[in-house]
N, C-alpha and C positions, 0 to 999 in steps of 0.2 A: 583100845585098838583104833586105828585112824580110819578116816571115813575117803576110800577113795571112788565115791558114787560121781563127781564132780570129772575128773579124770577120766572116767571109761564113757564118761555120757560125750563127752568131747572126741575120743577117739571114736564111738562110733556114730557121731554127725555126720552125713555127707552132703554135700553141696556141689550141685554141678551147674560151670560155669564156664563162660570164655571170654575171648579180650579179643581184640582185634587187632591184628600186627601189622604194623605198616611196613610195607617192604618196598614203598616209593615208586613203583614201579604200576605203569599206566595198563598191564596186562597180566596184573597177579594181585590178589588180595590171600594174605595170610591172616590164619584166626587161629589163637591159640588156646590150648585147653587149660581151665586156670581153674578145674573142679577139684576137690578135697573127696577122695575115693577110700583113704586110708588103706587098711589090709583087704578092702573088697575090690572087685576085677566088674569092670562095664560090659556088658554086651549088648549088641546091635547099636553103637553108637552111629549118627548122622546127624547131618543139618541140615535140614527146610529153609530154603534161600528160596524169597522172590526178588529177584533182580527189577532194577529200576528201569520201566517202562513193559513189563511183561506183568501177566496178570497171574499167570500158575505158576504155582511153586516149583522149585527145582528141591530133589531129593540126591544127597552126597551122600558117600561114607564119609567116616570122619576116624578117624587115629587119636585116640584119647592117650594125656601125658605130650604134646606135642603141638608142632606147630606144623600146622596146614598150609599149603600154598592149593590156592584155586588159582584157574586161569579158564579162557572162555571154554577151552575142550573138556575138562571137566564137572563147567559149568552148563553145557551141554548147546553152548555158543557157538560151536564149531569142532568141526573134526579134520585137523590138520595133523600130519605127523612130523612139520619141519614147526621145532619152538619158533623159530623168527617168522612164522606166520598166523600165529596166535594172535588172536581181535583184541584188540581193549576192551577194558571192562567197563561201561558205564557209568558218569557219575550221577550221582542222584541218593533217593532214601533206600539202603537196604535190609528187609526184613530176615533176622535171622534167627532162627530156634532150634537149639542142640537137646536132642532127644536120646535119652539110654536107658536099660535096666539095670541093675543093681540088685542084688538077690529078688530076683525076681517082681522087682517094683520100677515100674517106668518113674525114671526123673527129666523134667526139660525144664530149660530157659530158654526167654525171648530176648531179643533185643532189636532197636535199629538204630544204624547207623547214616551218618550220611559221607559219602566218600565223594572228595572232589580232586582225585590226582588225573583226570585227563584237563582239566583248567589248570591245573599247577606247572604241568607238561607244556600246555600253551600260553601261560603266565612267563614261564622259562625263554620260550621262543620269542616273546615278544621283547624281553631282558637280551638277548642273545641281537635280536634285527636292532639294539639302541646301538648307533656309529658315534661314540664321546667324540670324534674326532671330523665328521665331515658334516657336525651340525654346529649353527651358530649357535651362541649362548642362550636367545631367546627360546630356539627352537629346542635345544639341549634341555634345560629346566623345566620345559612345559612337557615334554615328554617323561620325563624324572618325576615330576608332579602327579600326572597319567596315572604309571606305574605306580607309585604309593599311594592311590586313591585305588586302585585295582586290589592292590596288598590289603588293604584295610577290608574292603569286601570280602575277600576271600576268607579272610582270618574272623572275621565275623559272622559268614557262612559256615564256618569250622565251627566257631564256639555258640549259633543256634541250635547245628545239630547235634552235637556234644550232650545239650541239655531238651534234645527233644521238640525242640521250636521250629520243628520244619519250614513251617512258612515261611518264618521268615528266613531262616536258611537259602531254601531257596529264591527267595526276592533277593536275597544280597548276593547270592551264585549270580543270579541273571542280567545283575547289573555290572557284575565286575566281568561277565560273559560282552554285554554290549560295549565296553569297553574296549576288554582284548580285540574285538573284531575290528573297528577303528584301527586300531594302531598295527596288526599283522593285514588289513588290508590297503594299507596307506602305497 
């Protein structure tokens, strides 16, 4: 007879997790659920979010199998009822921990993240004020230089906090921060 002890221990592992969806967008962060629940059903799922620059947690529900979109009003940032007056979200380090039961045993993960789409936004604008056509060459090139010294920051702000190096994450946010302000305040 075959031993399928191997096979059932695997169907009933569960793991619960998430991921973080970009959805590019300077007033919404989506997180998606990326837990291994098998034939078992979550209850009381949420996420414990302290947003960056606040010290208490925020408490969400959360829609397990799915992808979440937060924004400040159910971040508890605001309570507007027209979308097009929704705040931005904050960039910075954000701590997040998705809490559930599962036959009656709480499971949670932690994670943080660090999200920097309100500079990307202003990265953007600063790309958008470059005129290729009412600057000389000199002035053209050193601006273009600006910009990809700006990009390298960013991108290396992205991949400190990727692996957890906040610091220096944000050192390289803050420098590619005093940058953009130079060039959108010119």
């Amino acid at each position: 007879m075959k031993n399928y002890t191997p096979f059932l221990i695997l169907l009933m592992e569960i793991k619960i997790d998430f991921d973080i969806f970009p959805t590019e967008n300077i007033k919404t962060l989506g997180i998606s659920d990326t837990s291994h629940y098998h034939l078992s059903t979550i209850t009381n799922p949420k996420l414990t979010i302290v947003i960056p620059g606040y010290k208490l947690p925020i408490i969400v529900k959360f829609k397990p199998n799915r992808i979440n979109i937060l924004n400040s009003n159910n971040l508890g940032l605001s309570q507007v009822s027209n979308v097009e007056e929704l705040g931005n979200l904050p960039d910075g380090i954000y701590q997040i921990k998705y809490t559930g039961n599962i036959s009656s045993k709480e499971y949670s993960v932690e994670k943080s993240f660090f999200r920097i789409e309100a500079i990307k936004d202003r990265f953007e604008k600063a790309i958008l004020k470059l005129d290729v056509n009412s600057c000389d060459t000199n002035t053209l090139n050193s601006r273009i230089n600006d910009l990809a010294q700006i990009q390298i920051f960013l991108y290396s702000a992205m991949a400190n906090g990727n692996t957890c190096n906040f610091a220096k994450a944000i050192e390289q946010y803050q420098i590619a921060n005093k940058k953009l302000d130079k060039i959108l305040n010119c």
